[in-house]
KEFI-214957 format. One record per residue (C-alpha): z, y, x; residue number from 1. Coordinates in steps of 0.25 Angstrom, whole numbers, plus 5000, padded with zeros to 4 digits. Layout:
BEGIN
SITE    pz    py    px  seq
SITE     Z     Y     X  NUM
...
This chain:
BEGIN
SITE    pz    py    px  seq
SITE  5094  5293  5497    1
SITE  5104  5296  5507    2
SITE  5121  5291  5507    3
SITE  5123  5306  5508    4
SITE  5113  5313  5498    5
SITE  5114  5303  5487    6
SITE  5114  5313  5473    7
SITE  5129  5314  5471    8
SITE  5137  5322  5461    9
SITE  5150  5326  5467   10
SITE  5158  5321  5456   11
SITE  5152  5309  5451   12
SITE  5145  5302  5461   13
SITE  5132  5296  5464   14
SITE  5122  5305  5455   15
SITE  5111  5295  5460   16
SITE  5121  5284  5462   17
SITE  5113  5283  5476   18
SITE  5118  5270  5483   19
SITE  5128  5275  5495   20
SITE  5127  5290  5494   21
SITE  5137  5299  5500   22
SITE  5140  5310  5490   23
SITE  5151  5319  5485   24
SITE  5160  5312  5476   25
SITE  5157  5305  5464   26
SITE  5160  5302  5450   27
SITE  5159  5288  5446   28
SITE  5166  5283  5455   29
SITE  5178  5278  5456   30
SITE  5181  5271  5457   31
SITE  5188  5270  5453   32
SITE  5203  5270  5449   33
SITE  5216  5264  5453   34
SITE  5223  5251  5447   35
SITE  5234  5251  5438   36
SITE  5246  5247  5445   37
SITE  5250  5235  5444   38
SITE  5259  5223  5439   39
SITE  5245  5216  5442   40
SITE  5237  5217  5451   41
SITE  5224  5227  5447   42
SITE  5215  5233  5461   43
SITE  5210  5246  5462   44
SITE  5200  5253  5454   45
SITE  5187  5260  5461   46
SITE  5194  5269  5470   47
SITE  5206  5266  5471   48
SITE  5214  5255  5475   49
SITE  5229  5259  5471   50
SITE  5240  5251  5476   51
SITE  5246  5242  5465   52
SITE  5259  5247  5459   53
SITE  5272  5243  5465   54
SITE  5280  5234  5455   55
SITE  5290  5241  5447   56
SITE  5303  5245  5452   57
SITE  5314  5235  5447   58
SITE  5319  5239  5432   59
SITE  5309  5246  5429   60
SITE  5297  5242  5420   61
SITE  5284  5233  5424   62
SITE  5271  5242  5426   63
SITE  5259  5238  5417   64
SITE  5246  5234  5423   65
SITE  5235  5244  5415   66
SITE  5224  5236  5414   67
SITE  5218  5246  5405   68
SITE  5216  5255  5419   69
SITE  5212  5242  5425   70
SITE  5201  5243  5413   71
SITE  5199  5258  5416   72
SITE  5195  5255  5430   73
SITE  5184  5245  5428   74
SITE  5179  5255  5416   75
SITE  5178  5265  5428   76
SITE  5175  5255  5438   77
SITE  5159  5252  5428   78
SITE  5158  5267  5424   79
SITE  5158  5272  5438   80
SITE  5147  5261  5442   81
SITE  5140  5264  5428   82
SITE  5140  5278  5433   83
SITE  5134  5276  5446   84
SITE  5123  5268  5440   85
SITE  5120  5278  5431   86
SITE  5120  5287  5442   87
SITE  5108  5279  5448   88
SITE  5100  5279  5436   89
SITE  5103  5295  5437   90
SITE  5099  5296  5451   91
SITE  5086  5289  5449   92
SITE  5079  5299  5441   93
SITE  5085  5309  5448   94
SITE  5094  5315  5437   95
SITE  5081  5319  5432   96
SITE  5078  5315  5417   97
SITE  5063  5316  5419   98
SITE  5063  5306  5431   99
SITE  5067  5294  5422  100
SITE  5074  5297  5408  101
SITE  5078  5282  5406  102
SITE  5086  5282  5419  103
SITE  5092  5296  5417  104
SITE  5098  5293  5405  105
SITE  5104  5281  5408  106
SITE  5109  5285  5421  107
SITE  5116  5297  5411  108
SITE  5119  5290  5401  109
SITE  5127  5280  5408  110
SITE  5135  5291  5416  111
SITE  5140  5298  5406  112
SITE  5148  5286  5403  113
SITE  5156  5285  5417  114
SITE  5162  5300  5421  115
SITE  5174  5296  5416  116
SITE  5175  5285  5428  117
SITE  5180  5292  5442  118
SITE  5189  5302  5434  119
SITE  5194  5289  5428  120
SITE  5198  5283  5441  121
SITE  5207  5295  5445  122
SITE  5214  5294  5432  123
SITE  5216  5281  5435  124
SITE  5221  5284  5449  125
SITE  5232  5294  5441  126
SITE  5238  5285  5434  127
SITE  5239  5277  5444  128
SITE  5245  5284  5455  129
SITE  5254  5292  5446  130
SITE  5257  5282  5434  131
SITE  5251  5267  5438  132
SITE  5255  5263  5451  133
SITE  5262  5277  5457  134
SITE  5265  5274  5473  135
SITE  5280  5271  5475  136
SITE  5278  5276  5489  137
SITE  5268  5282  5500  138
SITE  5266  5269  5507  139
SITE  5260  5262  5493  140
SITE  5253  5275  5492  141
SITE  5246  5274  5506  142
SITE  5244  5258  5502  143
SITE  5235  5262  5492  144
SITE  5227  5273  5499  145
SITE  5224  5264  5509  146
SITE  5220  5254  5499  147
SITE  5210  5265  5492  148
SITE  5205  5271  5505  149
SITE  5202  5257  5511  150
SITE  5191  5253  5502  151
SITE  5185  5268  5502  152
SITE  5182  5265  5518  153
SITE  5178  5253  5517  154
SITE  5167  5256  5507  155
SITE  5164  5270  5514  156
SITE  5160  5262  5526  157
SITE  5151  5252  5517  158
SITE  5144  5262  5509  159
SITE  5141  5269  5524  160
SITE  5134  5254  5529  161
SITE  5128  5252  5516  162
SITE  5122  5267  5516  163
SITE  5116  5265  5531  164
SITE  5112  5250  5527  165
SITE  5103  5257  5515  166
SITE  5100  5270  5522  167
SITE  5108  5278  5513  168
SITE  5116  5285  5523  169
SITE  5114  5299  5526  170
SITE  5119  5299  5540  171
SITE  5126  5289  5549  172
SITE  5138  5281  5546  173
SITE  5147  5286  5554  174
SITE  5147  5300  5550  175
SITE  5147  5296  5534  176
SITE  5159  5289  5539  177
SITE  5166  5301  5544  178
SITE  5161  5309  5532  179
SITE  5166  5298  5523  180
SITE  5180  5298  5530  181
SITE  5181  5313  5525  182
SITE  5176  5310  5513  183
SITE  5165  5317  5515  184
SITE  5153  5309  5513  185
SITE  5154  5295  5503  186
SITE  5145  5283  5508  187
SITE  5145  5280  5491  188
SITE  5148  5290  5480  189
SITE  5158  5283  5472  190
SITE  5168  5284  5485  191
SITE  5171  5298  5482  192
SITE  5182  5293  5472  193
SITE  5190  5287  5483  194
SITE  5189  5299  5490  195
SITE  5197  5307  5480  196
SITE  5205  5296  5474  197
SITE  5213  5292  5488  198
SITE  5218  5305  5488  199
SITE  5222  5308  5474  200
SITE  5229  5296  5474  201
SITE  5236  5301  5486  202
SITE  5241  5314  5480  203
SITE  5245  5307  5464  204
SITE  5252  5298  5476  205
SITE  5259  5309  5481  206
SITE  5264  5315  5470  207
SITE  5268  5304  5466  208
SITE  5276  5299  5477  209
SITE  5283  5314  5478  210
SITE  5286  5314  5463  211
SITE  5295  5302  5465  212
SITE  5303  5307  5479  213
SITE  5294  5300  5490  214
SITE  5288  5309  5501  215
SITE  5274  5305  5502  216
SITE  5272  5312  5516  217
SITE  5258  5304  5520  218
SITE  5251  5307  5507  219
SITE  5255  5323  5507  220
SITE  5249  5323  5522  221
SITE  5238  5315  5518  222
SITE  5235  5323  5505  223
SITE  5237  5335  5514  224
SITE  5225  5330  5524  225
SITE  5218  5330  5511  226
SITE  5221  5343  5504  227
SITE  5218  5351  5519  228
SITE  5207  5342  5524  229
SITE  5196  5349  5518  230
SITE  5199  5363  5523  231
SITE  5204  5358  5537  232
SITE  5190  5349  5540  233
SITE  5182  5364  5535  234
SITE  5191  5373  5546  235
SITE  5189  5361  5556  236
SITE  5176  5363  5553  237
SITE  5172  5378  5554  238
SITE  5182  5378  5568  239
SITE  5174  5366  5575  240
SITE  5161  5368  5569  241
SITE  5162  5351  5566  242
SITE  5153  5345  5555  243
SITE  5163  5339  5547  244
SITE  5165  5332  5534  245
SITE  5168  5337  5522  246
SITE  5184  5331  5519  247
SITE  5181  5325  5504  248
SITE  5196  5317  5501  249
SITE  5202  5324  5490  250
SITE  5202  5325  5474  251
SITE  5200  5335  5464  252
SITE  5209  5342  5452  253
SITE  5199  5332  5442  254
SITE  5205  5319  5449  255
SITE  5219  5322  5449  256
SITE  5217  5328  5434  257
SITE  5211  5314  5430  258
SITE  5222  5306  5438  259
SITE  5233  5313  5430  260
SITE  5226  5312  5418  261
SITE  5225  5297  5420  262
SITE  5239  5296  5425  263
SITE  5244  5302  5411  264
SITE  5233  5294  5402  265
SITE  5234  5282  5408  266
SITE  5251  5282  5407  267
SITE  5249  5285  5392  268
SITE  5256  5272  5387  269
SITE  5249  5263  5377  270
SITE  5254  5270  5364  271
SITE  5252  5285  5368  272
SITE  5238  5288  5361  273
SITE  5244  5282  5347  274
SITE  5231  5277  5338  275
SITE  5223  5282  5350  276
SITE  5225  5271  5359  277
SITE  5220  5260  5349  278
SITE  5207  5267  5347  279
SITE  5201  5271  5361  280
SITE  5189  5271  5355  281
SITE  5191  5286  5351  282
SITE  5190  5290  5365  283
SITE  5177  5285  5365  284
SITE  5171  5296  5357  285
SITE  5175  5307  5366  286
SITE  5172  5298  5378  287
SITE  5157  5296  5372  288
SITE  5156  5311  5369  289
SITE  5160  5314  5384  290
SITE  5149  5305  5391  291
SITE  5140  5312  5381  292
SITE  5145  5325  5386  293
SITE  5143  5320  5402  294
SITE  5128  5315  5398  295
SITE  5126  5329  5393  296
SITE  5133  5335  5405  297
SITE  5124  5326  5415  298
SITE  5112  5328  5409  299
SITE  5112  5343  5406  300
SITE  5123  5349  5414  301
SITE  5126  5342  5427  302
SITE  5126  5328  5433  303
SITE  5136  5324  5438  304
SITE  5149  5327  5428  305
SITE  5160  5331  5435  306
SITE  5173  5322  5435  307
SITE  5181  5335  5432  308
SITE  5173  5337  5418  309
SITE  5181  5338  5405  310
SITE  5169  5329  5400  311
SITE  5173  5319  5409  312
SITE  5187  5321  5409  313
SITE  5187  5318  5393  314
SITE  5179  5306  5395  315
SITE  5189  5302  5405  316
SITE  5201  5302  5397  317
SITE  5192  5295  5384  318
SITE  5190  5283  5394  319
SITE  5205  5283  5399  320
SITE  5211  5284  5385  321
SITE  5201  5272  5380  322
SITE  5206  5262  5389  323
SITE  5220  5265  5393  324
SITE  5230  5255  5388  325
SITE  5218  5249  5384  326
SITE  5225  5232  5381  327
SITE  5215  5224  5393  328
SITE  5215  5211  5387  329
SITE  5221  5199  5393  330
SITE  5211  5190  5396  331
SITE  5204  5202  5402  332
SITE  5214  5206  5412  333
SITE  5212  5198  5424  334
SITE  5197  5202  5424  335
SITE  5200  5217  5423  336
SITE  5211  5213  5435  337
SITE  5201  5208  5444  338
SITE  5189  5216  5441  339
SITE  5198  5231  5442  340
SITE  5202  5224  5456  341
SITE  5187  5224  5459  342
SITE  5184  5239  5455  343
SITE  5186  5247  5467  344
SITE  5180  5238  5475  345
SITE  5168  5238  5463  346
SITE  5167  5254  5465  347
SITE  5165  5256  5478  348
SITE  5153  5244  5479  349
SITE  5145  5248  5466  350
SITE  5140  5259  5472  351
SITE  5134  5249  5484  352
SITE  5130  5240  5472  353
SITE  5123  5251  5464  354
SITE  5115  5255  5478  355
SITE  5110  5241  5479  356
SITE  5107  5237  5464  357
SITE  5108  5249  5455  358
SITE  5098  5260  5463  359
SITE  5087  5251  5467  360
SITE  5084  5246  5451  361
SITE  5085  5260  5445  362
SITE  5073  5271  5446  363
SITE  5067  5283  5438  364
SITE  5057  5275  5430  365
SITE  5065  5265  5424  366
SITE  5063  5266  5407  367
SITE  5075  5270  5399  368
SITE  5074  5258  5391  369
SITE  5076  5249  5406  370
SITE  5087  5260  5410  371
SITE  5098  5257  5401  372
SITE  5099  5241  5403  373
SITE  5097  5243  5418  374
SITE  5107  5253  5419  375
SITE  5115  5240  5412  376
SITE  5112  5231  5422  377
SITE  5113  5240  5436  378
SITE  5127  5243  5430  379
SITE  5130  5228  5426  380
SITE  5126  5224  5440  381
SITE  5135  5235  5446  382
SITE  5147  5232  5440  383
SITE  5146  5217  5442  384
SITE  5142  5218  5456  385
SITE  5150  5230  5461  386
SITE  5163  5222  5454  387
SITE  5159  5209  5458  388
SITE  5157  5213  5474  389
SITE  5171  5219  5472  390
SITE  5178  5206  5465  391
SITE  5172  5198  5477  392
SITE  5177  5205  5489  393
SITE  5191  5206  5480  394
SITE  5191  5191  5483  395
SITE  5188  5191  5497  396
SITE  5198  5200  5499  397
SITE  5193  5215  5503  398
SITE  5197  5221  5491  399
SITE  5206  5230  5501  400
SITE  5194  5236  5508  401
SITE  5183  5235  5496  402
SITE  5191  5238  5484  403
């Protein structure tokens, strides 16, 4: 299969969770995420990297470290790797039930648990920008940009060596280089995210920065480049008669819906869901009812699920409502600390990870009473390596350039 024609949807991600394909954007993600801001220091989620929050202005009152989104962001962090290998499992009996049963349902089954992950990721990134850690100026905005769009090259250009070094890519690299520059082509699924996050978090920025006086001249320009590039590139285009890339940066109405909706359900002070918010567990029957909803909607209507679906949308807010101002307990907090740090840096290699450990050992044949545990085991191993590769180069100090 090649980089370029791996089975994509443009929503989710890899239908096939092939190795390094390029594709339209994808679901699962995400990355995700965005740190809460900090008192402490907390790294970025899968895709995005936000700059930690200045301190508080004199007089005014400490901000809180939410290690309840810290939480959020490794739940996202395992369902979008738990989606992806599902997605393998999917791919192998080529969405065909006949193909191999055991592997068809377990790859379904297991995805209907994680559409909530990537839509989480921008509600996170709402909250953030507009509530968490809002910029205090245009320079600590551009800080953080850089610091997100720093880790999305660097891992554009691996995924391109690891695609020529497997034979994956459908072309040479330097085109898919240019293509990826535009947005175009993606040397991985799962870097979609980063493609649309960057530029939402500029414009939540913006706003931001306007709403309190400032005038955030570079960010209009630069969101301006990206409102107008599209139609300038086609005109360019049709009056030189050039091949040229299709201009994919932007975001949709869905991912500024989620990241205001996060903004406002993330703010919700401890005490605002009364008896609610001592028994999350009732959000867990809507949130079960909904994943029962997307295995019925992939199996009989369409695979993948849009992220803009009321189906995931609900299941979305179940999740959110479950663990914010979830109490972290103490003795857990500096292993949540360091392995959030490590998240970013875990999204963009699983997808490397799962190439090399997850697609060689999954096949048609394998019995549905084999399909289950080994599901289990390939996700384990994903987590634990994907994570552990990240924690490593943390230490060696290239957490700048590999998340």
């Amino acid at each position: 299969m090649s980089n370029e024609t791996a089975v994509q949807s443009p929503e989710r991600g890899p239908d096939a969770g092939a190795g390094s394909g390029q594709s339209d954007p994808a679901r699962g993600a995400a990355l995700p995420g965005v740190p809460a801001p900090a008192v402490h220091s907390s790294s970025p989620a899968p895709g995005p990297e936000p700059e930690p929050a200045p301190g508080p202005a004199p007089g005014s009152a400490s901000r809180e470290h939410r290690h309840d989104i810290d939480l959020m962001r490794l739940i996202c962090s395992v369902a979008v790797m738990l989606g992806h290998v599902g997605g393998v499992f999917i791919a192998a009996v080529d969405r065909q039930e006949a193909n191999g049963p055991g592997a068809y349902w377990t790859g379904h089954v297991v995805e209907a648990l994680n559409p909530f992950a990537v839509p989480m990721y921008f509600a996170i990134a709402g909250w953030a920008v507009l509530v968490g850690a809002p910029p205090r100026d245009s320079r600590r905005m551009w800080r953080r940009i850089v610091r997100n769009s720093v880790p999305l090259f660097v891992w554009t250009a691996l995924y391109l060596l690891w695609g020529r070094a497997w034979g994956t890519n459908d072309g040479p690299v330097s085109r898919l280089a240019v293509e990826a520059l535009f947005g175009s082509v993606r040397p991985a699924y799962h870097l979609w995210f980063m493609y649309a996050y960057i530029p939402l978090i500029a414009a939540l920025a913006f706003v931001v920065l306007v709403r309190a006086g400032k005038r955030p001249w570079g960010l209009g320009a630069v969101l301006l480049v990206l409102a107008s590039a599209p139609s300038l590139m086609g005109d360019l285009e049709r009056w030189t008669g050039w091949d040229l890339p299709r201009f994919g940066w932007g975001f949709g109405v869905y991912q500024v819906a989620y990241a205001l909706g996060g903004a406002m359900l993330f703010a919700l002070p401890a005490g605002a869901l009364g008896r609610l918010a001592g028994r999350r567990w009732v959000w867990a029957v809507p949130m079960a009812l909904t994943a029962a909803g997307v295995l019925w909607y992939h199996t009989r209507v369409h695979y993948v699920i849009p992220n803009a679906h009321l189906l995931v949308a609900v299941m979305t807010g179940c999740v959110l409502l479950m663990v914010t101002r979830v109490r972290v307990p103490d003795r857990w907090v500096p292993s949540l600390s360091k392995l959030a740090g490590a998240a970013l840096g875990a999204y963009m290699v699983h997808v490397m990870v799962i190439s090399a450990i997850v697609e060689p050992l999954v096949s048609a044949d394998v019995p549905g009473v084999v399909a289950g545990p080994l599901f289990v085991v390939l996700l384990a191993a994903t987590v634990v390596v994907s994570f552990g590769a990240s924690l490593l180069w943390g230490r060696l100090g290239l957490r700048r350039y590999l998340g």
